[in-house]
DSSP file (Angstrom, degrees, kcal/mol; ACC not computed):
  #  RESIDUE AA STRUCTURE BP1 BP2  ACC     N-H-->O    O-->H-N    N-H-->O    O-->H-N    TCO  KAPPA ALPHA  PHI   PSI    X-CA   Y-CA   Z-CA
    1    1 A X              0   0    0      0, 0.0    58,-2.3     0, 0.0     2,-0.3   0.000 360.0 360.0 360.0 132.9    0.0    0.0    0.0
    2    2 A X  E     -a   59   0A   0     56,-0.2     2,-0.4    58,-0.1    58,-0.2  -0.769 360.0-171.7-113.8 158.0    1.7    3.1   -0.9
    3    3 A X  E     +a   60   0A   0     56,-1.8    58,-5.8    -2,-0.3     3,-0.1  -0.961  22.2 161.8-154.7 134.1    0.7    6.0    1.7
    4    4 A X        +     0   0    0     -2,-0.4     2,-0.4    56,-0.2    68,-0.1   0.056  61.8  77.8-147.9  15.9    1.5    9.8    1.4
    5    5 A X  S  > S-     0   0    0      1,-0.1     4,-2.6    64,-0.1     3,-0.2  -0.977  76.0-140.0-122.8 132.5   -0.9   11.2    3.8
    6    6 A X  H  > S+     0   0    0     -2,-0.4     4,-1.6     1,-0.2    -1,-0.1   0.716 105.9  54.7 -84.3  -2.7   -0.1   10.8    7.5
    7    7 A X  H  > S+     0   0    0      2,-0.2     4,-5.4     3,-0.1    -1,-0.2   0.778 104.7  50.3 -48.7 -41.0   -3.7   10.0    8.2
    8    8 A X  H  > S+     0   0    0      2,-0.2     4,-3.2    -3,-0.2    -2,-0.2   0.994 109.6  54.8 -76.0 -57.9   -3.7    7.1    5.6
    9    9 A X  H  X S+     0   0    0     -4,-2.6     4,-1.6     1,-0.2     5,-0.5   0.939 109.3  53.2 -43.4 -66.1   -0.3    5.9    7.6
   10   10 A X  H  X S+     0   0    0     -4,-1.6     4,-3.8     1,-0.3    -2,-0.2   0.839 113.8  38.5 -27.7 -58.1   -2.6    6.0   10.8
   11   11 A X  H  X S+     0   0    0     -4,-5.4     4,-4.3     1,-0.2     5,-0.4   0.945 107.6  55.5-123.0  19.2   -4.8    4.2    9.7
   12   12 A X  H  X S+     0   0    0     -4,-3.2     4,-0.7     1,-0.2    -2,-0.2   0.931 115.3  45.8 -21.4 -73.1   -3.0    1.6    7.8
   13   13 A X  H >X S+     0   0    0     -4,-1.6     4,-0.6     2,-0.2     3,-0.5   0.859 110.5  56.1 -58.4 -48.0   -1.0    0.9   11.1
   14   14 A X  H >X S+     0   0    0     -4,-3.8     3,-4.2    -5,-0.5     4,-3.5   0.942 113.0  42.9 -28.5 -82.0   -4.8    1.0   13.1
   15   15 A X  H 3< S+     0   0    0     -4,-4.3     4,-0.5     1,-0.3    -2,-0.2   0.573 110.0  51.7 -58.2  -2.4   -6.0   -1.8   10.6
   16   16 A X  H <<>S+     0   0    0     -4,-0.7     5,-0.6    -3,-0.5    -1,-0.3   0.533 109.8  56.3-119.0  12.0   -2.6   -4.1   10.7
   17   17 A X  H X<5S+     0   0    0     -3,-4.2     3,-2.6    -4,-0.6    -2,-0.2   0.659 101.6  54.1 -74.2 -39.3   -2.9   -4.1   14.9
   18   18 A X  T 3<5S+     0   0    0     -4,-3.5    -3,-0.1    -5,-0.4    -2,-0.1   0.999 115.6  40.5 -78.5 -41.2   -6.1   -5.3   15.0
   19   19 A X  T 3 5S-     0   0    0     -4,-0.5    -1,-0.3    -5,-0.2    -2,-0.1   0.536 108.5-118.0 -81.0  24.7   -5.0   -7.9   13.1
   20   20 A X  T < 5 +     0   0    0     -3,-2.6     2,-0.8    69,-0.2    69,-0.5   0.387  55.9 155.6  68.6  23.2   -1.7   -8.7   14.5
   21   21 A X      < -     0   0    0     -5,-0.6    35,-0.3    -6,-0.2    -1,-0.1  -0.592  45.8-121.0 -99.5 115.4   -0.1   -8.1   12.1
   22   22 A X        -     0   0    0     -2,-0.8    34,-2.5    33,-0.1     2,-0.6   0.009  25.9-160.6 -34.2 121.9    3.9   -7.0   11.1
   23   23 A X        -     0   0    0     32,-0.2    64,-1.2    64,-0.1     2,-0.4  -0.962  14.3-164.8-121.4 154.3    4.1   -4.2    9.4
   24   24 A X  E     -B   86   0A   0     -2,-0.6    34,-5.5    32,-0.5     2,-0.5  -0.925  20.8-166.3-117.7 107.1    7.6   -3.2    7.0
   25   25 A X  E     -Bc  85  58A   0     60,-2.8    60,-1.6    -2,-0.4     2,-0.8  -0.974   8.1-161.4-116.7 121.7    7.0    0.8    6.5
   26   26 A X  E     -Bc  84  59A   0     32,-2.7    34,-0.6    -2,-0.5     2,-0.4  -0.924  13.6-140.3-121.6 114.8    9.2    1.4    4.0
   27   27 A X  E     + c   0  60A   0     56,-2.9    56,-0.3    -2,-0.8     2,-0.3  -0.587  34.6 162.5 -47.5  98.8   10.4    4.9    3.3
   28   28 A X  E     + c   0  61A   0     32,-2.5    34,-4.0    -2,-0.4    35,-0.7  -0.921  18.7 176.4-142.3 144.4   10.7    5.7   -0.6
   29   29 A X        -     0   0    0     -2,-0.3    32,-0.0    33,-0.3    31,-0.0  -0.920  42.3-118.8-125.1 159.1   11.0    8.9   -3.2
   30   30 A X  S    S+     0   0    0     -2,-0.3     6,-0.2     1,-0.2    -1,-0.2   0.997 112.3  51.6 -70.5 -57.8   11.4    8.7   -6.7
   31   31 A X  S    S+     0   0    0      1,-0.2     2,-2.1    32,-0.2    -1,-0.2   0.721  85.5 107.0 -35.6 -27.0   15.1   10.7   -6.7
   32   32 A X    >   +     0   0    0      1,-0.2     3,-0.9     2,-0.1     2,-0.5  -0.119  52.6 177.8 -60.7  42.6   15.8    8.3   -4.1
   33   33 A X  T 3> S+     0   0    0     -2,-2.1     4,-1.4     1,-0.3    -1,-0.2   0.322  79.9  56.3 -28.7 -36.6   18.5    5.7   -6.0
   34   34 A X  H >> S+     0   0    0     -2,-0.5     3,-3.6     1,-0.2     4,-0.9   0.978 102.3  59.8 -64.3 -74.5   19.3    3.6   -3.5
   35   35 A X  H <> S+     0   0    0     -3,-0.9     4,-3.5     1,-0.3     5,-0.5   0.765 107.6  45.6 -10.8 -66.6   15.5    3.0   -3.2
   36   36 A X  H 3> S+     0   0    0     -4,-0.3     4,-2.1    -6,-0.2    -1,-0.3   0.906 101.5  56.6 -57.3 -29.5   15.4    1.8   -6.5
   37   37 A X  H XX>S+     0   0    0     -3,-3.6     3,-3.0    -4,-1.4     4,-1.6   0.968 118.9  48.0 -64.1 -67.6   18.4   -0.5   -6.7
   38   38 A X  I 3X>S+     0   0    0     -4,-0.9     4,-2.5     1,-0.3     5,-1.8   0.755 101.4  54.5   2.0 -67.2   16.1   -1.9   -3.6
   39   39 A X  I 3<5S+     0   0    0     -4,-3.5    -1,-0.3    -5,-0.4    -2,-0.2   0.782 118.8  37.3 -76.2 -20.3   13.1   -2.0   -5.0
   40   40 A X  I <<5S+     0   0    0     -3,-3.0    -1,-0.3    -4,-2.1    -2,-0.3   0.942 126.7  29.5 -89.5 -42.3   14.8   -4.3   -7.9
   41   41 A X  I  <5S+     0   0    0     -4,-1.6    -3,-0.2    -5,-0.1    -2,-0.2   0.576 127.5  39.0-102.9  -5.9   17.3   -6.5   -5.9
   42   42 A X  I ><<S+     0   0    0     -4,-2.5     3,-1.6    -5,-0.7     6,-0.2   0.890 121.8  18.0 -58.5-109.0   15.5   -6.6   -3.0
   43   43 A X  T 3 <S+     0   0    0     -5,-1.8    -1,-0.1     1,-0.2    -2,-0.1  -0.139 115.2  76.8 -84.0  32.2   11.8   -6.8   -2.3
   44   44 A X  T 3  S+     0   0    0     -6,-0.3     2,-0.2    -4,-0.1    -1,-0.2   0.401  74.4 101.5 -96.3  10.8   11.9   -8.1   -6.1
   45   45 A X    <>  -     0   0    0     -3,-1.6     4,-2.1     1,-0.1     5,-0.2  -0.663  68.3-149.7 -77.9 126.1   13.3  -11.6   -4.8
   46   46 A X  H  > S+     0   0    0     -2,-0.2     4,-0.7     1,-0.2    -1,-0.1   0.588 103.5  61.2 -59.9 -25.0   10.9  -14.0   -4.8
   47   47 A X  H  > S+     0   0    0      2,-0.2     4,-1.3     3,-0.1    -1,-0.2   0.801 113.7  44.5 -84.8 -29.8   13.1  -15.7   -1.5
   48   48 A X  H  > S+     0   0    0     -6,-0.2     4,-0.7     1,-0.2    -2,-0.2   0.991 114.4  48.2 -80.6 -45.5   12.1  -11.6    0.3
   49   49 A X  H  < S+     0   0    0     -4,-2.1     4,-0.4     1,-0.2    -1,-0.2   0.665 110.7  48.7 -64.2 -13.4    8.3  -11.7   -0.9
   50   50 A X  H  < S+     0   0    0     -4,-0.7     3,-0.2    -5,-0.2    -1,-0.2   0.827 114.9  43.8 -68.2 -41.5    7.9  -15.3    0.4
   51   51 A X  H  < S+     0   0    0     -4,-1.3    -2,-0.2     1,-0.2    -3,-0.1   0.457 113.2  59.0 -86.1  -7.5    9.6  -14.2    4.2
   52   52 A X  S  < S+     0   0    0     -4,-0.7    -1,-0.2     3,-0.1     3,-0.2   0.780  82.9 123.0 -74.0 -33.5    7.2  -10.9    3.8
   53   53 A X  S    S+     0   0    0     -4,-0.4     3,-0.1     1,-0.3    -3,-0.1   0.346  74.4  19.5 -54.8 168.2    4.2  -13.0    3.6
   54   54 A X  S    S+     0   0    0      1,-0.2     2,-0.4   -33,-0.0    -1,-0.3   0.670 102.1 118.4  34.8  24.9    1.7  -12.4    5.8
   55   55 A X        -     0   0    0     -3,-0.2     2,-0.9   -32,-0.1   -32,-0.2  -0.852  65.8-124.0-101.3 158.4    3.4   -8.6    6.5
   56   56 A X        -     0   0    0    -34,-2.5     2,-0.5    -2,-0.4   -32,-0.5  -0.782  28.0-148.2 -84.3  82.2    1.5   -5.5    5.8
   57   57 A X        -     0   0    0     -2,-0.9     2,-0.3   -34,-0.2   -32,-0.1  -0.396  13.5-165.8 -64.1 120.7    3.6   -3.9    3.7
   58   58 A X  E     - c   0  25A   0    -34,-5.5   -32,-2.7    -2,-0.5     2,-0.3  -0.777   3.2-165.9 -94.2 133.9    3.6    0.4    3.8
   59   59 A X  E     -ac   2  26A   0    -58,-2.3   -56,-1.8    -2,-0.3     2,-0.9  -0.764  13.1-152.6 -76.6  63.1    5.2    2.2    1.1
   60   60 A X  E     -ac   3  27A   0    -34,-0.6   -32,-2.5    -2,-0.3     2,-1.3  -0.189   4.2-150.1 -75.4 124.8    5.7    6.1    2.2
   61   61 A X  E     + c   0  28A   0    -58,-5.8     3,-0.3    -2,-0.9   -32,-0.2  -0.327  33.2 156.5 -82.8 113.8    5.7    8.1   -0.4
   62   62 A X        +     0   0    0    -34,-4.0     3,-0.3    -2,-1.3     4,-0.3   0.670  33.1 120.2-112.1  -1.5    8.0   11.1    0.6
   63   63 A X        +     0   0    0    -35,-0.7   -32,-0.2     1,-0.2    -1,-0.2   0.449  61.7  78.0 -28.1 -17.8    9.0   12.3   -3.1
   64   64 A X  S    S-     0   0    0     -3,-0.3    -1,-0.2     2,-0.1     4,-0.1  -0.124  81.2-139.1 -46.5  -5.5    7.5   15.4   -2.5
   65   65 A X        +     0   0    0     -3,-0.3     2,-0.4     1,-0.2    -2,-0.1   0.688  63.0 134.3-135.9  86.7    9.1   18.0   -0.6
   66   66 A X  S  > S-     0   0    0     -4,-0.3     4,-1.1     1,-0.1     5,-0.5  -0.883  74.4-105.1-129.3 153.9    5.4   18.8    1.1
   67   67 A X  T  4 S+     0   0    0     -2,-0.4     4,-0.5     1,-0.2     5,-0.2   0.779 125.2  52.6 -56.1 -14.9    4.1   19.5    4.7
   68   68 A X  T  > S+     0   0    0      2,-0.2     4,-2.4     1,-0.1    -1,-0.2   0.820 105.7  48.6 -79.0 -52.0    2.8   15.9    4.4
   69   69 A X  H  > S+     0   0    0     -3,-0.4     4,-0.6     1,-0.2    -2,-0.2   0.608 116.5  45.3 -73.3  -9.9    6.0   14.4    3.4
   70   70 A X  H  X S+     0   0    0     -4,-1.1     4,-2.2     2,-0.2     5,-0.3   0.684 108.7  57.0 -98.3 -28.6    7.8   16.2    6.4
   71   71 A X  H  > S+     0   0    0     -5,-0.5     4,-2.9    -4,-0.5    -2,-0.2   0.970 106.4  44.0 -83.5 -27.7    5.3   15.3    8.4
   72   72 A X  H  < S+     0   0    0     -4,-2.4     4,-0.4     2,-0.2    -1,-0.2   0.818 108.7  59.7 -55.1 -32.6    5.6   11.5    7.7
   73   73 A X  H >X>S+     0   0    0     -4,-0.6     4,-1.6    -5,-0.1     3,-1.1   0.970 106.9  49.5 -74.9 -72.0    9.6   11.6    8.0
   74   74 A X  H 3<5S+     0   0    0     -4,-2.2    -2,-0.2     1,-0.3    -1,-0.1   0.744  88.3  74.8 -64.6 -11.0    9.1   12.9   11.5
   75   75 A X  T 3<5S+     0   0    0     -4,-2.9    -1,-0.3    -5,-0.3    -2,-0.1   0.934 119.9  21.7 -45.3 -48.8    6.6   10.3   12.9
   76   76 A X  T <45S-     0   0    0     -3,-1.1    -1,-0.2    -4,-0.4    -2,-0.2   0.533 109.9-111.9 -94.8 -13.2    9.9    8.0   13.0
   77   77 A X  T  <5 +     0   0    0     -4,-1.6    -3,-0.2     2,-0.0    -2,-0.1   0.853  58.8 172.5  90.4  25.0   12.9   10.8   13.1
   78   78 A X      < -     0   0    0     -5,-0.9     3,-0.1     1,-0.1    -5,-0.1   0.006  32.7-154.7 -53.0-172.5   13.7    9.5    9.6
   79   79 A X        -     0   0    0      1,-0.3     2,-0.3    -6,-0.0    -1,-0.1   0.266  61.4 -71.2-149.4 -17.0   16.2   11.5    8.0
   80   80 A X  S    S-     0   0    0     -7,-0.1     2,-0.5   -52,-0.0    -1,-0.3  -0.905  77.0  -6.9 147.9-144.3   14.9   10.5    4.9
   81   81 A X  S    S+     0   0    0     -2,-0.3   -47,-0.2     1,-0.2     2,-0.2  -0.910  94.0  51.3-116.3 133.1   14.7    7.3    2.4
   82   82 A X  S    S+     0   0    0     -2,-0.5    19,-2.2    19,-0.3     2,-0.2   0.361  78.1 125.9-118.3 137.7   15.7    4.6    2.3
   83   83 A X  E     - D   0 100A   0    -56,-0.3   -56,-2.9    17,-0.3     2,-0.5  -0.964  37.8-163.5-169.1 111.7   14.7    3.8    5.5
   84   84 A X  E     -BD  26  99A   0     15,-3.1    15,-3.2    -2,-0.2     2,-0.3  -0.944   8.4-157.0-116.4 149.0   12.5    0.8    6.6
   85   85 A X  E     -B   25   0A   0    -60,-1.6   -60,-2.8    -2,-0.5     2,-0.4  -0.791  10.8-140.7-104.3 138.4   10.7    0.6   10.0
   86   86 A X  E     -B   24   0A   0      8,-0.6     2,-0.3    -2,-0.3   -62,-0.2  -0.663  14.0-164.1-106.8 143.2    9.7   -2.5   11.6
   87   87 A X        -     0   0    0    -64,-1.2     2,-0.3    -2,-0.4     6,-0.3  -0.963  16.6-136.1-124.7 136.8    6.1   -2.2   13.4
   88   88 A X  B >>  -E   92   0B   0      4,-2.4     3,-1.4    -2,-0.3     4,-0.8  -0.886  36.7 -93.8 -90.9 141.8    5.2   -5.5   16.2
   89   89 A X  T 34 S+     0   0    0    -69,-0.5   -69,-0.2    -2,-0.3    -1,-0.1   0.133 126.7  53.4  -9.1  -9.4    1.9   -6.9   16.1
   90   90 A X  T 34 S-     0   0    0     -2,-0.4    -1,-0.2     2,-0.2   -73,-0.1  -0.095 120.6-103.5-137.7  41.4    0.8   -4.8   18.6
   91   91 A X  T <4 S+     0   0    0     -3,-1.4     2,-0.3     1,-0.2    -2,-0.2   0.635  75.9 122.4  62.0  35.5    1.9   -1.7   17.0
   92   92 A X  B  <  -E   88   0B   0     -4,-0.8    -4,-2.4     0, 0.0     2,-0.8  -0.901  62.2-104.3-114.6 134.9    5.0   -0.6   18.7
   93   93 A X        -     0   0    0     -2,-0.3    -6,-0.2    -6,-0.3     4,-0.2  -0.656   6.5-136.4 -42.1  80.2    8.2    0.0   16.7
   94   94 A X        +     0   0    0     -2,-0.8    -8,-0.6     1,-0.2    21,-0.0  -0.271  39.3 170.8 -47.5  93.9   11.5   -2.3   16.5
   95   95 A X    >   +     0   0    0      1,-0.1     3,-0.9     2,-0.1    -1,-0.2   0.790  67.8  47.2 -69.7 -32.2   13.4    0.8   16.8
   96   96 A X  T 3  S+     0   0    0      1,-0.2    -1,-0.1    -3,-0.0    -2,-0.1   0.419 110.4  54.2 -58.4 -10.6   16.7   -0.9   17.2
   97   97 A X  T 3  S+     0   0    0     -4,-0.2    -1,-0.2   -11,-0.1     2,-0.2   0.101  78.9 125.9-115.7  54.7   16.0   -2.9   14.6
   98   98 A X    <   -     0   0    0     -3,-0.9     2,-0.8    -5,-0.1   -13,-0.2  -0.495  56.1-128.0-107.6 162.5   15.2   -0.2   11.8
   99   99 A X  E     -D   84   0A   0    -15,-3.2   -15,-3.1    -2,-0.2     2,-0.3  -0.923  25.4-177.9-128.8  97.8   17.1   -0.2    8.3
  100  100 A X  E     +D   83   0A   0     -2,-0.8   -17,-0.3   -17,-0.2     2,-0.1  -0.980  58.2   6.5 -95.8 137.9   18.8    3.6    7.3
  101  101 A X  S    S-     0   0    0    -19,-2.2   -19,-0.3    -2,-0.3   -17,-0.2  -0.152 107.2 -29.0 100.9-174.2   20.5    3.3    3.8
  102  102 A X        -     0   0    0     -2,-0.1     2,-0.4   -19,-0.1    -2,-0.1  -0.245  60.7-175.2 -83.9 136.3   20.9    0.8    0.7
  103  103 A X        -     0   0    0     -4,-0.1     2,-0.1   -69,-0.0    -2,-0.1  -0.998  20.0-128.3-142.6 144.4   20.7   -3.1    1.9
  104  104 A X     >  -     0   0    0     -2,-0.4     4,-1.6     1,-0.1     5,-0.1  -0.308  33.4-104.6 -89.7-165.5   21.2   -6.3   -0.2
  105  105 A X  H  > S+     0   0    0      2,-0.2     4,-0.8     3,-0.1    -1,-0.1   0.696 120.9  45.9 -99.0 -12.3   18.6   -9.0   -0.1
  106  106 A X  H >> S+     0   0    0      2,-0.2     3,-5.1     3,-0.1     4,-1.2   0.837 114.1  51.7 -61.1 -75.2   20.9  -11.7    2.4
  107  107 A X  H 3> S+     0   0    0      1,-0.3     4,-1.6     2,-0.2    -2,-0.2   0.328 116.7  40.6 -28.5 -43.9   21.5   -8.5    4.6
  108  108 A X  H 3X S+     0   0    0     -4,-1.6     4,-2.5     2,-0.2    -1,-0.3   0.767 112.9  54.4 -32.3 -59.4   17.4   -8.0    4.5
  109  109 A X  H <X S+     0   0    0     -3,-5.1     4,-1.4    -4,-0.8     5,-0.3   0.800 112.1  41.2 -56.7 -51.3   16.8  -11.6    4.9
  110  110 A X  H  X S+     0   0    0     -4,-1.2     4,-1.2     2,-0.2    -2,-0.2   0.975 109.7  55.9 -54.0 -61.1   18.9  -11.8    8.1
  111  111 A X  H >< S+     0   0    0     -4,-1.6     3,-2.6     1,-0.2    -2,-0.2   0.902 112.7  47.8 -42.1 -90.8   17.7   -8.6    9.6
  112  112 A X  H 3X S+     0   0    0     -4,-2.5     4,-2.9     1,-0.4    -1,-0.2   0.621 107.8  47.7 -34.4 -41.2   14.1  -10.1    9.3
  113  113 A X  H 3< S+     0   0    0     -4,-1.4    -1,-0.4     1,-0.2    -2,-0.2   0.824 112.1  50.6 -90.7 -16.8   14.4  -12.9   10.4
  114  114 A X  T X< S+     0   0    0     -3,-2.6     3,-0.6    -4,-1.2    -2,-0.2   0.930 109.3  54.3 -54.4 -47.6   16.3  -11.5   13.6
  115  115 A X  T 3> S+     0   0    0      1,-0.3     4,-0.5    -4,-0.2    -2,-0.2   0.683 114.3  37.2 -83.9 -42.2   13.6   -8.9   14.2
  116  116 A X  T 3< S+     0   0    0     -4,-2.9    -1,-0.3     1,-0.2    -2,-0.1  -0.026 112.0  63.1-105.4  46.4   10.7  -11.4   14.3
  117  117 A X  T <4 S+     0   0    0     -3,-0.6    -2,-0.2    -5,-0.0    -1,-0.2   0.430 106.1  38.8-108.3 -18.2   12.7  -13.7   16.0
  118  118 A X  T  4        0   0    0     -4,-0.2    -2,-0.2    -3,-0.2    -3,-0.1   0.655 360.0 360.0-107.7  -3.1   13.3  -11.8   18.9
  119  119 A X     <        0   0    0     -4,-0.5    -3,-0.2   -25,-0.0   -30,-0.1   0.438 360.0 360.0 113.4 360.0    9.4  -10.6   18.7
């Protein structure tokens, strides 16, 4: 779901507590490069969409340089993209385990499975 309104984040994040559910909020502009190399070697692996499954994955769209897009970088103290946020099932943040900068698809792999390993 790709999200550029910090209402729409709300209540994205609302609807994937009540259902217990991980959510991967993934911080993205088009200028962004890194992003893209991402968006291709990444989350376009078939072995990272199988270990997503069952996540609610948020796309924020901060491409913009808009009071919306500012206000959505501060929710977490981003700094900008690429930057993914981890959310728990009961809607609290893995803040130690949050992703600033360009990652390959093991490095990804690991992290994840670290993050919901420890809950």
């Amino acid at each position: 779901v790709t999200v550029s309104a910090p209402a729409d984040l709300q209540r994205e994040l609302d609807a994937a507590k009540a259902r217990g559910q991980w959510v991967l909020v993934d911080y993205y502009a088009d200028w962004c490069v890194s992003c893209k190399v991402m968006e291709k070697q990444v989350f376009g692996r078939a072995d990272v969409q199988a270990s997503l499954a069952g996540v609610h994955l948020l796309r924020l769209d901060v491409t913009a340089d808009s009071p919306a897009s500012r206000e959505l970088l501060q929710r977490y103290q981003v700094p900008g993209p690429p930057s993914l946020i981890w959310v728990g099932p009961e809607g609290e943040e893995r803040r130690a385990r949050r992703i600033t900068g360009e990652i390959d698809a093991g490095g990804f792999l690991r992290h994840w499975a670290q993050t919901r390993s420890q809950g």
